[in-house]
C-alpha positions in Angstrom: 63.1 25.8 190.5 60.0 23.6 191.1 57.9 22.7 188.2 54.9 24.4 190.3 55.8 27.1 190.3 56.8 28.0 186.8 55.4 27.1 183.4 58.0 26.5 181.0 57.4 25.1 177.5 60.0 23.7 175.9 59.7 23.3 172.2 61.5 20.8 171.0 63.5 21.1 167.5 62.8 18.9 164.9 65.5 16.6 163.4 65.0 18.5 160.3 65.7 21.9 161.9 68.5 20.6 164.2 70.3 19.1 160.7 69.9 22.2 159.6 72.3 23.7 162.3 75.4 20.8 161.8 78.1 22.1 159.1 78.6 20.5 156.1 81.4 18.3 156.9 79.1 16.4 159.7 77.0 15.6 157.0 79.9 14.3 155.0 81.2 12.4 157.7 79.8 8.5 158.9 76.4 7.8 160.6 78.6 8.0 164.1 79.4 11.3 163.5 76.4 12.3 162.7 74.7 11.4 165.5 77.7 12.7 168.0 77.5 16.3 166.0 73.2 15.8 166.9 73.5 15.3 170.2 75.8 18.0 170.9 73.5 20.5 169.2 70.5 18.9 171.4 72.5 18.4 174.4 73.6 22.7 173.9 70.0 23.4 173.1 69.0 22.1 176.5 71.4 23.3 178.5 71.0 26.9 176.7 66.9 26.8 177.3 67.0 25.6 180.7 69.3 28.9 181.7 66.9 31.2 180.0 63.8 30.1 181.8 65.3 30.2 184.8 66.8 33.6 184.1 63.6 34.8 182.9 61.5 33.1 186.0 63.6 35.1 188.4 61.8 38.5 187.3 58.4 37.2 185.2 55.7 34.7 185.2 52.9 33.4 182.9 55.4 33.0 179.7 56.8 30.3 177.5 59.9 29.8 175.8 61.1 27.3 173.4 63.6 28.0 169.5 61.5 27.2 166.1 63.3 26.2 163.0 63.5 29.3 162.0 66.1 30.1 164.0 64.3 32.2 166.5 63.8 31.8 170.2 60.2 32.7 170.9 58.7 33.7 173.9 55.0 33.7 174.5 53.3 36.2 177.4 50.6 35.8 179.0 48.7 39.7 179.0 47.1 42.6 176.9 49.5 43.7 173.8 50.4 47.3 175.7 52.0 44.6 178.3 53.8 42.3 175.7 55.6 45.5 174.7 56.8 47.2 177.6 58.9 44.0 178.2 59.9 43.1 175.0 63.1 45.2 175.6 64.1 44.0 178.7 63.3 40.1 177.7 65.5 40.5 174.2 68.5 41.8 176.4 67.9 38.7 178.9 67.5 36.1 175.9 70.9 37.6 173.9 72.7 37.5 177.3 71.5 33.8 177.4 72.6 32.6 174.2 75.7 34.3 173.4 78.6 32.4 172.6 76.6 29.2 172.2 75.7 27.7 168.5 72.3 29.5 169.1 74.0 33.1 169.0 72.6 34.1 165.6 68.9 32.9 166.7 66.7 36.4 166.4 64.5 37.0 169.5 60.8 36.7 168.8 58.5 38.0 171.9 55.0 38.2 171.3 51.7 37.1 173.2 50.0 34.3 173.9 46.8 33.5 171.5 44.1 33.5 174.0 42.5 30.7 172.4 45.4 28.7 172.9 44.5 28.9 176.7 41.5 26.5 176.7 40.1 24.2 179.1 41.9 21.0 178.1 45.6 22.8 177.9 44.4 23.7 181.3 44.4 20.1 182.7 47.6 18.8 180.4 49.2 21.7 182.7 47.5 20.7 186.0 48.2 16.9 185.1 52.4 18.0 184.2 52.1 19.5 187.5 51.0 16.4 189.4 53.3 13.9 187.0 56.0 16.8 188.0 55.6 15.9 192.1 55.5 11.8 191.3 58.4 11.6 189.7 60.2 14.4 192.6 59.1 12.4 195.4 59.4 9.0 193.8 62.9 9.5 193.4 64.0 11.3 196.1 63.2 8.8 198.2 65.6 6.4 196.2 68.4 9.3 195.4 69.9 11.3 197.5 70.9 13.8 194.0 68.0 14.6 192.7 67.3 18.3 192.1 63.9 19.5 190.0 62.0 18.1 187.4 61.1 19.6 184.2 58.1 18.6 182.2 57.1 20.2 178.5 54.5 19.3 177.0 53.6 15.6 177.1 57.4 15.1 175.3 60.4 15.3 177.5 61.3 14.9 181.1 64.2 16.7 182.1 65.7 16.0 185.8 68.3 17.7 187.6 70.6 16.4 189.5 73.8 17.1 191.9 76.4 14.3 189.6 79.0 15.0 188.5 80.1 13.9 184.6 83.6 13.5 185.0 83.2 10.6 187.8 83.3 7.2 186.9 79.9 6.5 188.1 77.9 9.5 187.2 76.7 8.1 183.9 75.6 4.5 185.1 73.6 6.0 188.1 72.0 8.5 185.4 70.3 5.1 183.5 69.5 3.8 186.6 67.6 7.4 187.9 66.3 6.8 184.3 65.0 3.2 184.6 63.5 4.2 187.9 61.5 7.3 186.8 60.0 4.9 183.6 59.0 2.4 186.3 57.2 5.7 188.3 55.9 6.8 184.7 54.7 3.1 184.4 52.5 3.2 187.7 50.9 6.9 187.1 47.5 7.0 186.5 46.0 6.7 183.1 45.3 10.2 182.4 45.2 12.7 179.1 48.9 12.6 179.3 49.2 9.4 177.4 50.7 10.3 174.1 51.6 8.1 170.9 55.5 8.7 171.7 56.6 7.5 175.2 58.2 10.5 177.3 62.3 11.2 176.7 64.3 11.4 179.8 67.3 13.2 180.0 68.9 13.1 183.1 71.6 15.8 183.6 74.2 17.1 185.9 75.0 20.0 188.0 76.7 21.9 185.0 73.6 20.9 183.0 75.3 18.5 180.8 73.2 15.5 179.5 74.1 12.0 181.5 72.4 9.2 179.7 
């Protein structure tokens, strides 16, 4: 589903938080480990998020959705509070349904609205300016790659983009640096704009079951 058409806010765990989800014995264990048992988590937490928006943006619009480290998946609507609540129900049943059976299954559900004053001018532009960084990148590299699906874009942190690979074949994961490498040399070229943050963007590049590539 095209970045333009939907809003999705991905809230990215802390390594604090995501620590806070690995047993015991990881922490036990060697730096390796460590980092395998973290990117598993991060590489579930994806997959898991990515599902729900999509689930969700089949029925609503004007929301966002992204887990805290309180263990909660939060969604955000945009509305008056007599409209937050007559989908509350229907969005907890949606977001259980999307995170059973994965290591978020315990998360509690957390649907509330959107502070108006969080909606302010300059949030405004980051999200037309996503939008616009959204359509580079698409057309950028479709023009190179012939599996590229849709682009993701949260807020000035992550870049997430879809693709028709497959892990399991030899050359899935090489291609997956080089869609990589190419969308950092797009990124390069864009315009200076607000969207210019301390932190360079992360790129995950993942495949048709949603599993991360590079």
């Amino acid at each position: 589903m095209h970045f333009k058409k939907l809003i999705i806010v991905v809230v990215l765990l802390t390594l604090i938080s995501l620590l806070g989800n690995i047993p015991i014995d990881y922490v036990r264990n060697s730096p390796a480990d460590e980092e395998k048992a973290w990117s598993n988590t991060e590489e579930e937490r994806l997959t898991v998020l990515r599902k729900l928006s999509e689930d969700l943006h089949h029925t609503y619009e004007g929301f966002t959705v992204g887990m805290n480290s309180n263990h909660e998946v939060v969604i955000q609507i945009e509305g008056d509070q007599e409209y937050v609540n007559s989908l509350e129900r229907e969005m907890n049943t949606i977001v259980k349904k999307a995170i059973h059976s994965s290591a978020f299954q315990n998360y509690s559900v957390v649907v509330k609205r959107i502070d108006p004053s969080y909606i302010t001018d300059e949030v405004k532009n980051i999200h037309n300016e996503l939008s616009l960084l959204s359509s580079s990148l698409l057309e950028g590299l479709k023009e190179e790659f012939d599996v590229i699906g849709d682009i993701n874009i949260d807020d000035q942190q992550l870049i997430i983009i879809q693709t028709s690979l497959e892990k399991s074949k030899d050359d899935a994961h090489k291609l997956a640096r080089t869609i990589e490498d190419a969308a950092k040399i797009i990124l390069a070229s864009a315009p200076d704009s607000s969207l210019s943050p301390e932190n360079p963007f992360e790129i995950k590049v993942i495949d048709s079951k949603n599993e991360i590539l590079n």
